[in-house]
N, CA, C and O atoms as CSV, one atom per row, in Angstrom:
chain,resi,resn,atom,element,x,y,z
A,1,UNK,N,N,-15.050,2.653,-1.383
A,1,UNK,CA,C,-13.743,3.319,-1.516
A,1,UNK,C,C,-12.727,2.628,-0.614
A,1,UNK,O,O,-13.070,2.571,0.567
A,2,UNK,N,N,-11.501,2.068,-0.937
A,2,UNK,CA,C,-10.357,1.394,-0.409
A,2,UNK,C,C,-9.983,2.579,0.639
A,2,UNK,O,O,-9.995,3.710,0.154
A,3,UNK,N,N,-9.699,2.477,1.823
A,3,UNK,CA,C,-8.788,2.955,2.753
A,3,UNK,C,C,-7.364,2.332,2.835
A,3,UNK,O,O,-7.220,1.191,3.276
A,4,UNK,N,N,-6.282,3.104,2.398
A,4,UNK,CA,C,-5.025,2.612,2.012
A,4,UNK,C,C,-4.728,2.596,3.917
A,4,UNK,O,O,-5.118,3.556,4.582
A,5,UNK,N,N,-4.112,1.560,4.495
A,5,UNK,CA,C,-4.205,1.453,5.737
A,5,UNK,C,C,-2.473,0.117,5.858
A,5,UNK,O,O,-2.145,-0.557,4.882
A,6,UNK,N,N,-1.987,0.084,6.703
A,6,UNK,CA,C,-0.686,-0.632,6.760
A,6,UNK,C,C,0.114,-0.418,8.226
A,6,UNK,O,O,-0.450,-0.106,9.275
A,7,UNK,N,N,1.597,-0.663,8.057
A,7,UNK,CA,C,2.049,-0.493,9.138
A,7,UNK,C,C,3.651,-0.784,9.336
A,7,UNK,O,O,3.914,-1.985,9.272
A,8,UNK,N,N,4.429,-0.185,9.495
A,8,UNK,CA,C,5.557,-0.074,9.787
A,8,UNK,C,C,6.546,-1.156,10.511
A,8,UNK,O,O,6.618,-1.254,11.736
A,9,UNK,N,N,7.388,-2.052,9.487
A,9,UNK,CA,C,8.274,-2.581,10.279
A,9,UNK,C,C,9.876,-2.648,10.081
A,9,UNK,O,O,10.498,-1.839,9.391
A,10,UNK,N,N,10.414,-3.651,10.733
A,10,UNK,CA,C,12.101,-3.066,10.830
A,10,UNK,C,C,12.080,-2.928,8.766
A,10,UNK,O,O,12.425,-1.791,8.445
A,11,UNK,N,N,11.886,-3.473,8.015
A,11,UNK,CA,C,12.259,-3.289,6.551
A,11,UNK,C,C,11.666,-2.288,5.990
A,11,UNK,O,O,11.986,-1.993,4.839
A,12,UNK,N,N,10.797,-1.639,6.591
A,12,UNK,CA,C,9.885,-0.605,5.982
A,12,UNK,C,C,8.512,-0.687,6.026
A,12,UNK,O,O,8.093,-1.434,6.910
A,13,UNK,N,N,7.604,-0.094,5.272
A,13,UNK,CA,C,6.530,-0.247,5.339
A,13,UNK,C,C,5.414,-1.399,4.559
A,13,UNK,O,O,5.492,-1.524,3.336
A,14,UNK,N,N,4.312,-2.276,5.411
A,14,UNK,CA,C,4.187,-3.235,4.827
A,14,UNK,C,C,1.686,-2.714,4.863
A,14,UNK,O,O,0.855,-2.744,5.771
A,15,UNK,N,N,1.614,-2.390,3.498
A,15,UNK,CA,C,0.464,-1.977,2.975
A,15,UNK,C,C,-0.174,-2.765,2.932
A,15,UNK,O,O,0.408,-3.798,2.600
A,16,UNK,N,N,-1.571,-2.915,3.170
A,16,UNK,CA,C,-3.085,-3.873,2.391
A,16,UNK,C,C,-3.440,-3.579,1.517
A,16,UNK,O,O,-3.986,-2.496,1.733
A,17,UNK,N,N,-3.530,-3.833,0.487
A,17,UNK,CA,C,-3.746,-4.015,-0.891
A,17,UNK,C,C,-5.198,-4.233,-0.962
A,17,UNK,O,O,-5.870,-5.033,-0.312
A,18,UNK,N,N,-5.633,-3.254,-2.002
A,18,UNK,CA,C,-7.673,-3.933,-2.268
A,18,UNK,C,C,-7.755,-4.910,-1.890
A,18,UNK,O,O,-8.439,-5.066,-0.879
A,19,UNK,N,N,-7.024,-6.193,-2.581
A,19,UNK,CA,C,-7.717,-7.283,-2.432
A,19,UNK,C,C,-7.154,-8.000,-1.535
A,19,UNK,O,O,-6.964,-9.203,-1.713
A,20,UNK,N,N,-6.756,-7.283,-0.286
A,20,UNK,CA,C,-6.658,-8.428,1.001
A,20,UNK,C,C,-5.242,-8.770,1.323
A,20,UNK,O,O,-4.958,-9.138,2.463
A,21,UNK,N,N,-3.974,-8.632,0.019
A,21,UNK,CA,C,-2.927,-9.000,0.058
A,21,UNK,C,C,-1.824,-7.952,1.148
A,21,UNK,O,O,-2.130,-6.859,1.623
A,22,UNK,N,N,-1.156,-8.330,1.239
A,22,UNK,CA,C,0.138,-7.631,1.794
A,22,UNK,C,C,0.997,-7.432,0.593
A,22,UNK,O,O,0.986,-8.178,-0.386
A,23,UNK,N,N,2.058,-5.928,0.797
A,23,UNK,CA,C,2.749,-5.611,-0.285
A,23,UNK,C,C,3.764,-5.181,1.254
A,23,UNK,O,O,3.434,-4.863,2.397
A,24,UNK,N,N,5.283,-5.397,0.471
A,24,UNK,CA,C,6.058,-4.627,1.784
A,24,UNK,C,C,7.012,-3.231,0.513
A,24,UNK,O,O,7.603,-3.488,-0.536
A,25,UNK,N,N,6.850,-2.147,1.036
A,25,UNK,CA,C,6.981,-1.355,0.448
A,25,UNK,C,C,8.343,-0.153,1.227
A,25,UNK,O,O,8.313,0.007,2.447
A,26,UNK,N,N,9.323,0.512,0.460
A,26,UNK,CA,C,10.637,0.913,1.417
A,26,UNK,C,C,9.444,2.134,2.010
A,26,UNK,O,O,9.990,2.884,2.819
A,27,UNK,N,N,8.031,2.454,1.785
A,27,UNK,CA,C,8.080,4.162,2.730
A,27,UNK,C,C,6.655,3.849,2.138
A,27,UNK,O,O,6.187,3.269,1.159
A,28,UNK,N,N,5.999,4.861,3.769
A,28,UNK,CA,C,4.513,4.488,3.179
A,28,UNK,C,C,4.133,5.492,2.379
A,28,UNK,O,O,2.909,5.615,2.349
A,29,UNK,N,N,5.038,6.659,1.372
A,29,UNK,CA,C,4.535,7.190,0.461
A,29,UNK,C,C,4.187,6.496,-0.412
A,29,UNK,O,O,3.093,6.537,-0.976
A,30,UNK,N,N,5.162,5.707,-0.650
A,30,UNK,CA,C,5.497,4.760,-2.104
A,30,UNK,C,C,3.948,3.746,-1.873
A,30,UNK,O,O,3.342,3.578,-2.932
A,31,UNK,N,N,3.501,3.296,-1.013
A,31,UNK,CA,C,2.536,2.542,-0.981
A,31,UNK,C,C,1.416,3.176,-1.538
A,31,UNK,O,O,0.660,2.774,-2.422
A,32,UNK,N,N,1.413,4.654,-0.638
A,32,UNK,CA,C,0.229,5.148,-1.274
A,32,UNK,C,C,0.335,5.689,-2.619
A,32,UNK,O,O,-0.632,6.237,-3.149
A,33,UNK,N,N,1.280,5.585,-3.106
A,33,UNK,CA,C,1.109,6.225,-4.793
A,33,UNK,C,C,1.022,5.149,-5.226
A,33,UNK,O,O,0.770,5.405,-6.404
A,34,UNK,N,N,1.056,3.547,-5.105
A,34,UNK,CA,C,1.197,2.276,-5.811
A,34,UNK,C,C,-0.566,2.181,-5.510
A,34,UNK,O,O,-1.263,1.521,-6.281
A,35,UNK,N,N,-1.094,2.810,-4.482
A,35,UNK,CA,C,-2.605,1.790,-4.221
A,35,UNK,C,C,-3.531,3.056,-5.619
A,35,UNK,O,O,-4.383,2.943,-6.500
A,36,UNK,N,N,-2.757,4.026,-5.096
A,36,UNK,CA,C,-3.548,5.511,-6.109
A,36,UNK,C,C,-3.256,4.528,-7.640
A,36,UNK,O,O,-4.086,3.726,-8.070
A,37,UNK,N,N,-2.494,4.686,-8.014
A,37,UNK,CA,C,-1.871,3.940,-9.268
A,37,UNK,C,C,-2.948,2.809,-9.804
A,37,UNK,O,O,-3.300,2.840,-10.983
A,38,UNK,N,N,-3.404,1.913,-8.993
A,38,UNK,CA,C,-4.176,0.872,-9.273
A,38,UNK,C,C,-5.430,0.978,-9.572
A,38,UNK,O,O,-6.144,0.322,-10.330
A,39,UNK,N,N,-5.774,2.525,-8.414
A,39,UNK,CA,C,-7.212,3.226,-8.411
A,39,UNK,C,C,-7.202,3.501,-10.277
A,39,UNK,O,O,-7.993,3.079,-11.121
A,40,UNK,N,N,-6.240,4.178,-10.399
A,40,UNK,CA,C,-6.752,5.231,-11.836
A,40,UNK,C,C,-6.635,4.093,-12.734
A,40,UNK,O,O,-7.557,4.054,-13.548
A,41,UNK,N,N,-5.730,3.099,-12.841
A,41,UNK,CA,C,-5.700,1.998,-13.613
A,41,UNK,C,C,-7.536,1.392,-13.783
A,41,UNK,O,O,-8.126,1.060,-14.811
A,42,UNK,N,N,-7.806,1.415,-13.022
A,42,UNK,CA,C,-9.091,-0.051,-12.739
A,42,UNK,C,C,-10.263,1.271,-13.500
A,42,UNK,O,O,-11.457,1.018,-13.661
């Protein structure tokens, strides 16, 4: 199971992605509904 995990900088919030990548995202809601999103996709 992915642990949606990231971290806050001056542009907003910047997420780890399953596969290792960085995503920079405006709010770490939005991250976590984009990693959920991928979950129900796959």
């Amino acid at each position: 199971m992915f642990i949606p995990k990231g971290y806050y900088t001056s542009q907003g919030y910047t997420g780890f992605l399953p596969d290792g990548s960085r995503m920079a995202f405006p709010t770490q809601e939005e991250y976590i509904d984009y990693v959920e999103e991928l979950h129900s996709a796959a």
